[in-house]
N, C-alpha and C positions, 0 to 999 in steps of 0.2 A: 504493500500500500504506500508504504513513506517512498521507494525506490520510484514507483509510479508517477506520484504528485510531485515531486522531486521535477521527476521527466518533463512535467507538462507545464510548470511553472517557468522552469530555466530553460529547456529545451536542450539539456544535456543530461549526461548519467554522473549521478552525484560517484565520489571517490571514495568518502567514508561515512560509520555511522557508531553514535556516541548516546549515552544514555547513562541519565542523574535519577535515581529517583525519590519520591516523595518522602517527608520521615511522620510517623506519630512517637512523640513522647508518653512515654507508659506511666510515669510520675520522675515529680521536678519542674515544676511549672512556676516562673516568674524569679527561678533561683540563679539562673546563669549569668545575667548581667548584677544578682547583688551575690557572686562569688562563689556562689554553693553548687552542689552538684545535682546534674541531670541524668535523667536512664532513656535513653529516646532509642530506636531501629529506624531505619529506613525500609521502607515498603515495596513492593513491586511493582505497583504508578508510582509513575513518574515521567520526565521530558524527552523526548528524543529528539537530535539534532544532526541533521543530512547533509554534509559538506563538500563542495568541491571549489578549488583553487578559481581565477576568473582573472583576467589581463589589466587589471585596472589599480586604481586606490581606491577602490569605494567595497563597500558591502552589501549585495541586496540580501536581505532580512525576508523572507516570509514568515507564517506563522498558521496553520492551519485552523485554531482554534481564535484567529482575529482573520478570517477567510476577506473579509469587507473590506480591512485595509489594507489589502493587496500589496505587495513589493514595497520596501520601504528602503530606500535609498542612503547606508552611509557614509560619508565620504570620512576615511582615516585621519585627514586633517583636521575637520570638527568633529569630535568626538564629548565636547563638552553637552550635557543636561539639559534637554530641553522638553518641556511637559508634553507640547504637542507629541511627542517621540512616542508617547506611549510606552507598550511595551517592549520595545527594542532600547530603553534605557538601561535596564538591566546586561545586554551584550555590550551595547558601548560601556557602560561603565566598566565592565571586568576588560576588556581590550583597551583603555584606558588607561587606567591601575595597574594591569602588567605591564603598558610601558613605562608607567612611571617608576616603575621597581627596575629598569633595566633590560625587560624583553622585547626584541626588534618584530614589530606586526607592521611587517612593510608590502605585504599582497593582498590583496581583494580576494573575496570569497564570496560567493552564492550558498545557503547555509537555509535552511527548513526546519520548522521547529513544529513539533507534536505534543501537545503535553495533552498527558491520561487524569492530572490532577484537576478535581474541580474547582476552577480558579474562586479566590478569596475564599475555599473552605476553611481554611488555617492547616493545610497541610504540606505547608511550605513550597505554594510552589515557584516563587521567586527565588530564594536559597538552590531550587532545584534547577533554574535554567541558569541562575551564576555559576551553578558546579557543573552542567555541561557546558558551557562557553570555556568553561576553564580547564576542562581533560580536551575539550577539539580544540582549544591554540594549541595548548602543550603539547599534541602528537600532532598536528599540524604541521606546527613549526619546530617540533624536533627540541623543545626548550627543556632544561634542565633542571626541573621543579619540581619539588615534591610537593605533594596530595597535604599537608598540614596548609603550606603558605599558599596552596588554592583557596583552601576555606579562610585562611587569613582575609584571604583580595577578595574572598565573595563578601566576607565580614564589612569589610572598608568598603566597598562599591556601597552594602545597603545602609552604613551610618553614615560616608561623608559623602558620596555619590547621590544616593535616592534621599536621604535623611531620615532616614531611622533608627532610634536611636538604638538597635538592641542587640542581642548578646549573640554567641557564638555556636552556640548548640545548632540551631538547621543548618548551618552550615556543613558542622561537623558531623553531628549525624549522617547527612547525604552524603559528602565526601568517604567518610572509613565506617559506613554500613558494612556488616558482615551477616550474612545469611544464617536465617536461626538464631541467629543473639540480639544483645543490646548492647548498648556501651553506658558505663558508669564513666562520666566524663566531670572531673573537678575543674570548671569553669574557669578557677583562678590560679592554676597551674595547667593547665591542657592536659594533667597525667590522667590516662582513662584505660581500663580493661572492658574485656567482653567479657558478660555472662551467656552461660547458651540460656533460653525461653524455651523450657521447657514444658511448656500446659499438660502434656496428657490431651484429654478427651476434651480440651478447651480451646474454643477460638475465638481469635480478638476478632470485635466488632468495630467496622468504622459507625460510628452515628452523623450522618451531615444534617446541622439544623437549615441546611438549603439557607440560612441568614449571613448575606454577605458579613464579612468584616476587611475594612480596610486599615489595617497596620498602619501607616501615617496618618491616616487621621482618627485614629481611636484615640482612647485615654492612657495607652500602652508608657509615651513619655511623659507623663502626668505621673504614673504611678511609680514610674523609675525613679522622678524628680523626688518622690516622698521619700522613697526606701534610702535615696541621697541624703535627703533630710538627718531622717532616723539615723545614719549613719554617724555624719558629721556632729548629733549632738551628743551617740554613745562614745565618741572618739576623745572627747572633754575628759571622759575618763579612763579608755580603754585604749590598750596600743592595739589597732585592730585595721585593717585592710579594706575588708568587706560581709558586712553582715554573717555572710554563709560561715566564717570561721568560728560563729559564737555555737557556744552548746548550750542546751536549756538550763543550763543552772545559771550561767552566767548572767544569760539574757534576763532571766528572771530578777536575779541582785542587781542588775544596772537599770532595767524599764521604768524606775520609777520618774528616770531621766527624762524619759519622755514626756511632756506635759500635753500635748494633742491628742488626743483618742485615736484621730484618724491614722496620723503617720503611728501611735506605736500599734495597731491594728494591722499596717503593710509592715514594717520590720517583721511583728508575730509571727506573720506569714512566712517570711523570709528564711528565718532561722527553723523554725518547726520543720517547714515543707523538706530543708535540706535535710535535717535529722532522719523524716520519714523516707525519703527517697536513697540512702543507704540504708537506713532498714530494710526495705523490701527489693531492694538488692539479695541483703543476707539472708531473707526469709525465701527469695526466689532460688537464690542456691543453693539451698537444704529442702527445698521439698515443700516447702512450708505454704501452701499455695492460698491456704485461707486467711493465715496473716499477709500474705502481699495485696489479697485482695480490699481485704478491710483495711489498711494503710491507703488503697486506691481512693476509698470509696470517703477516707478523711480528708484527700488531698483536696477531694472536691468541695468536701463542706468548709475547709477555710479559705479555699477559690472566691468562694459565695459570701461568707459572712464576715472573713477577715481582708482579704483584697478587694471584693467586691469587680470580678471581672467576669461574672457566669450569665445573669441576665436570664427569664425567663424561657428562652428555647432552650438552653445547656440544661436547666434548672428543670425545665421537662422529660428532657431524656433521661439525664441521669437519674434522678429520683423516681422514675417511672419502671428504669431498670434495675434498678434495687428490688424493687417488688415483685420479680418475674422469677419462675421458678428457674433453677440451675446455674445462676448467677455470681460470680466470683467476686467481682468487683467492678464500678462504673465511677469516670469523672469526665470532665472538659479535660480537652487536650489542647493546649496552640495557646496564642493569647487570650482568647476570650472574646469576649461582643461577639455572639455567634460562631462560625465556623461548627469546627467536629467535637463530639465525644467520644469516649472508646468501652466498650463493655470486653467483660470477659465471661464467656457462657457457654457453658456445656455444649456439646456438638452436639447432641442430641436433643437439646433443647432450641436450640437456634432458629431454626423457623420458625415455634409457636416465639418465640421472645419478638422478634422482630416484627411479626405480623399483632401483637401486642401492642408491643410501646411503639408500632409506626399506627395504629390505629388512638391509643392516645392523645397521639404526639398531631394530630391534623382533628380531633375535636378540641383540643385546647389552642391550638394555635391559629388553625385557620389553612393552613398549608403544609405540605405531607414532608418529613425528611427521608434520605435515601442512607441506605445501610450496605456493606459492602464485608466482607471478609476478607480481613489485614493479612496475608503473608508477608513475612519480613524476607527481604532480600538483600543481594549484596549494593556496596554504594560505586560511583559515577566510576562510568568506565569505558573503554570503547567498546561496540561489538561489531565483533570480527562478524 
């Protein structure tokens, strides 16, 4: 199909083909840009990207899933941000940013882009088309770059590039996904391991609330600004980095610091969520499947009460899937204001649960969410 469209759009045969794909975070949510550690996989949607070389300085850009705005024309020399650009800001920025680090993008290219992610679900699928722009230069152009400082340059395209403000995890997750596991990644060292995900008789559920959310304009840097707050006033007393480094006792003896309800309401969050997302690490590595799932299913309740980023559609799913027989555990996944939840529930229960909480979930709301079955897969790669 991509080799096809490829054909008909440029009227040549593309040369290679590249593919990033999507990640869900299992729990560690809103922890990576305040230090603390995440457990996220990458998925099996995800971007595909169909390249071949072209005689010019310029790039045409398609995109099968913006069909309307046909060929988009960039020329190497302006490569600077520009709104109208749409979704091809995401490409220029990472070709961009790698030459600002030193790597020569001196050829034109015709370049197809497919992506399986439903856009704005929150299942990173911007992170996922910076990590494939960033394995097709690199085999490309032969460049001598490791897979860490791609996801660095997807990092920098989406804070100083697009503008937002936020942390490092969808990067890295899509980039060093490994098939069957997850990664336990400490945000403010980058040291991270795989655990294998092992469920047994259990499958993750994607939940889409079908409710866009748009990351730059959510309250995503609002709520970072807080956790900054929180930060800089336990700092008065604390030698400390970044929230994620505090353990609950501490946090507990210093909160009095805080005099805002709201901001010590986001730190709470901060430091707990990180405590529970190694725990259910260690609970997932021993077998432990009904403590990982009830850490899940906390992760959500301080999503809700103590962050305040869940919102009525998340706030339907997940609590809808609490109630369903066979059920391990359910929360939001992504930032929040809409996008995905994720359940985890018996194989054998899986289509009375869905045909359930999707019948819920469209008399409460008004409009139906779509549900999918997560295999975890490996991260951004070419294929041969």
């Amino acid at each position: 199909m991509l080799r096809t469209k490829f054909e008909s759009v440029f009227a040549k045969s593309p040369e290679r083909f590249f593919f990033a794909p999507g990640r869900i975070n299992l729990i560690g949510e809103h922890t990576d840009y305040n230090g603390g550690h995440v457990f996220p996989c990458s998925i099996t949607l995800g971007t595909y990207a169909v390249a071949s070389f072209n005689n010019s300085n310029k790039c045409s850009l398609y995109s099968m899933n913006f069909d309307s705005l046909g060929v988009r024309e960039v020329s190497l020399d302006d490569l600077d941000y520009k709104k109208e650009d749409n979704w091809t800001n995401y490409v220029k920025g990472m070709i961009q940013t790698l030459e600002k680090s030193g790597y020569k993008i001196d050829k034109g290219m015709d370049i197809l882009f497919y992506g399986e992610i439903p856009n704005g679900a929150g299942l990173s699928s911007s992170a996922s088309i910076e990590l494939v722009t960033g394995v097709l230069l690199k085999n490309m152009f032969n460049f001598d770059v490791d897979t860490i400082d791609l996801i660095k340059t997807g990092k920098a395209v989406e804070n100083n590039y697009i503008g937002v403000n936020s942390g490092i995890m969808d990067q890295f997750a899509i980039g060093m996904g490994k098939k069957d596991c997850a990664i336990l990644l400490d945000c403010n060292t980058l040291e991270y391991s795989y655990a294998p995900v092992k469920l047994d008789d259990y499958n993750i559920i994607i939940m889409n609330t079908n409710k866009r959310r748009e990351l730059a304009d959510s309250k995503y840097n609002e709520r970072r600004a807080e956790c900054e707050e929180a930060l800089a006033i336990l700092q008065k007393e604390l030698k400390i980095n970044a929230l994620g480094e505090l353990d609950a006792e501490t946090f507990e003896k210093y909160k009095y610091l805080i005099k805002d309800e709201v901001i010590l309401k986001r730190a709470k969050h901060a430091v707990y969520e990180n405590i529970r997302t190694v725990k259910a690490t260690e609970e997932l590595n021993k077998g432990n499947l009904k403590a990982f799932g009830e850490l899940i299913n906390q992760s959500h309740i301080s999503l809700k009460n103590d962050y305040e980023v869940t919102g009525k559609e998340l706030d339907t799913l997940a609590e809808t899937a609490w109630k369903q027989e066979g059920i391990l555990g359910a929360r939001m996944t992504g930032a929040g204001f809409g996008g995905c939840a994720i359940a985890i529930v018996k194989k054998d229960s899986t289509d009375k649960f869905i045909e359930n909480v999707s019948n819920t979930y469209l008399n409460e709301i008004g409009y139906k969410a779509d549900f999918y079955i997560a295999n975890i897969g490996d991260g951004a790669k070419e294929v041969i």
